[in-house]
C-alpha positions as CSV (number, residue, x, y, z in Angstrom):
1,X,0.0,0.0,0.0
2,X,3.1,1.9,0.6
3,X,4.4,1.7,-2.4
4,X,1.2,2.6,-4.2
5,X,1.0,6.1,-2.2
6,X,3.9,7.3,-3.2
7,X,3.9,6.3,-6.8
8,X,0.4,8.3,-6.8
9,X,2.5,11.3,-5.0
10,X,5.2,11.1,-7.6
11,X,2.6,10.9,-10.3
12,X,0.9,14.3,-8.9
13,X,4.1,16.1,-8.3
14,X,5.0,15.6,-11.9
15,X,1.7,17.0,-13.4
16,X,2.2,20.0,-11.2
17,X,5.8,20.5,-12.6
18,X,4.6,20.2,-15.5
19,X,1.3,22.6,-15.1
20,X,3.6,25.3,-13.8
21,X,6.1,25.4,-17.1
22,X,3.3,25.4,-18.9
23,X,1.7,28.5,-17.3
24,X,4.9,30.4,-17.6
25,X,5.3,29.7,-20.9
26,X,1.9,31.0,-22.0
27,X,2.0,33.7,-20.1
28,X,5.2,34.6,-21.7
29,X,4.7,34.4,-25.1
30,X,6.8,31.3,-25.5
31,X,9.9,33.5,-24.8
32,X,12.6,32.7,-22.7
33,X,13.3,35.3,-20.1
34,X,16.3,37.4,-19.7
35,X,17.5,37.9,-16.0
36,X,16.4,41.4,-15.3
37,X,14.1,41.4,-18.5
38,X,10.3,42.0,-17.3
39,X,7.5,40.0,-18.8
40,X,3.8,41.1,-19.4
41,X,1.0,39.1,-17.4
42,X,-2.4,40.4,-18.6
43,X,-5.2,37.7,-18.3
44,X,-7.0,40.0,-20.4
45,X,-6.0,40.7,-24.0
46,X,-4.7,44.0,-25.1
47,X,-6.8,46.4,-27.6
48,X,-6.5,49.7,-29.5
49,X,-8.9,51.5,-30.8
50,X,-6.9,52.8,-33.9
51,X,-6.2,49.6,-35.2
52,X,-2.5,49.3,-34.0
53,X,0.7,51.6,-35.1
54,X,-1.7,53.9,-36.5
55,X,0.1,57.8,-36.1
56,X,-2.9,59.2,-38.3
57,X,-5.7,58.3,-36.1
58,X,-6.1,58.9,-32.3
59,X,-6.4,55.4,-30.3
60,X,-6.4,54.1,-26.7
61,X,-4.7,51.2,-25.9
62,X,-5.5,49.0,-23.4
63,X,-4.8,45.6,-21.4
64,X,-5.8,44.6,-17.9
65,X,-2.9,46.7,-16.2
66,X,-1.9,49.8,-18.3
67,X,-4.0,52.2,-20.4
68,X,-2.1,54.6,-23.5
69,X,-3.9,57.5,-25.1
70,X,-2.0,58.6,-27.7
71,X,-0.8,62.2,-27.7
72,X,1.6,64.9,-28.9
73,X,4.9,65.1,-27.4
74,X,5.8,68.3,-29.3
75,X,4.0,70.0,-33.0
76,X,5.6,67.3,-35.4
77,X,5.8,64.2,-33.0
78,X,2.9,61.7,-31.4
79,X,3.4,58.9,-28.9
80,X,1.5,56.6,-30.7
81,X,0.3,53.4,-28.3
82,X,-0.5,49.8,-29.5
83,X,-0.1,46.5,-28.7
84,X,2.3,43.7,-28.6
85,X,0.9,40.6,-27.9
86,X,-1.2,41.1,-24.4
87,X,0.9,44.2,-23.7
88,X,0.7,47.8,-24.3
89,X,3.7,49.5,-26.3
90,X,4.4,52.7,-26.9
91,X,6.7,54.5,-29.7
92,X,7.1,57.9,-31.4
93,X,5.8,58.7,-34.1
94,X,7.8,61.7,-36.7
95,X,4.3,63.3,-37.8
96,X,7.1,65.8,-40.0
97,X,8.7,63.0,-41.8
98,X,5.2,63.2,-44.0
99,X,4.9,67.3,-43.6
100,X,2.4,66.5,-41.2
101,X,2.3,68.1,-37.5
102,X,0.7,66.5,-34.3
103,X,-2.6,67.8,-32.9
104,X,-5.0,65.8,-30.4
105,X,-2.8,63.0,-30.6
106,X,-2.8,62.2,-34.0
107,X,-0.8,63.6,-37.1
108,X,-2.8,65.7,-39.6
């Protein structure tokens, strides 16, 4: 009876090893980690109203833990939010690279 137990413990202890790697590898993205290197948990998945990179249309981008609504930084340059995978990004946009300027978030 002994013997049984702990063959059924052994059994269990290896499905929850094996539960856990699978967890951390879906939550991050398949990726291994980098020591230092943050990774994104969001249960919820990330969306933007614009579409994505989209520096010609004001957006909000959202996950479960950060919101980005895109805006001006100066006349000719717009921080432009979107997602990667479950995560909200954020890059510059050159709204003058087209002869455009920034207003309201979006280059026009």
């Amino acid at each position: 009876m002994k013997s049984s137990n702990n063959m059924y413990l052994a059994i269990v202890a290896i499905v929850a090893v094996v539960a856990v790697v699978v967890l951390i590898l879906n939550f991050s993205g398949g990726k291994q980690a980098v020591a230092g290197e943050a990774i994104s948990i969001s249960l919820l998945p990330c969306s933007d109203s614009d579409g994505g990179w989209n520096i010609n249309d004001p957006g909000k981008t959202i996950n479960r833990t950060r919101t980005h609504i895109d805006y001006c930084l100066n006349t000719t340059t717009v921080l432009e939010g979107f997602c990667e995978g479950n995560a909200v990004r954020s890059l510059q946009g050159d709204c003058g690279r087209n002869r455009l300027q920034c207003s309201k978030g979006e280059c026009v």
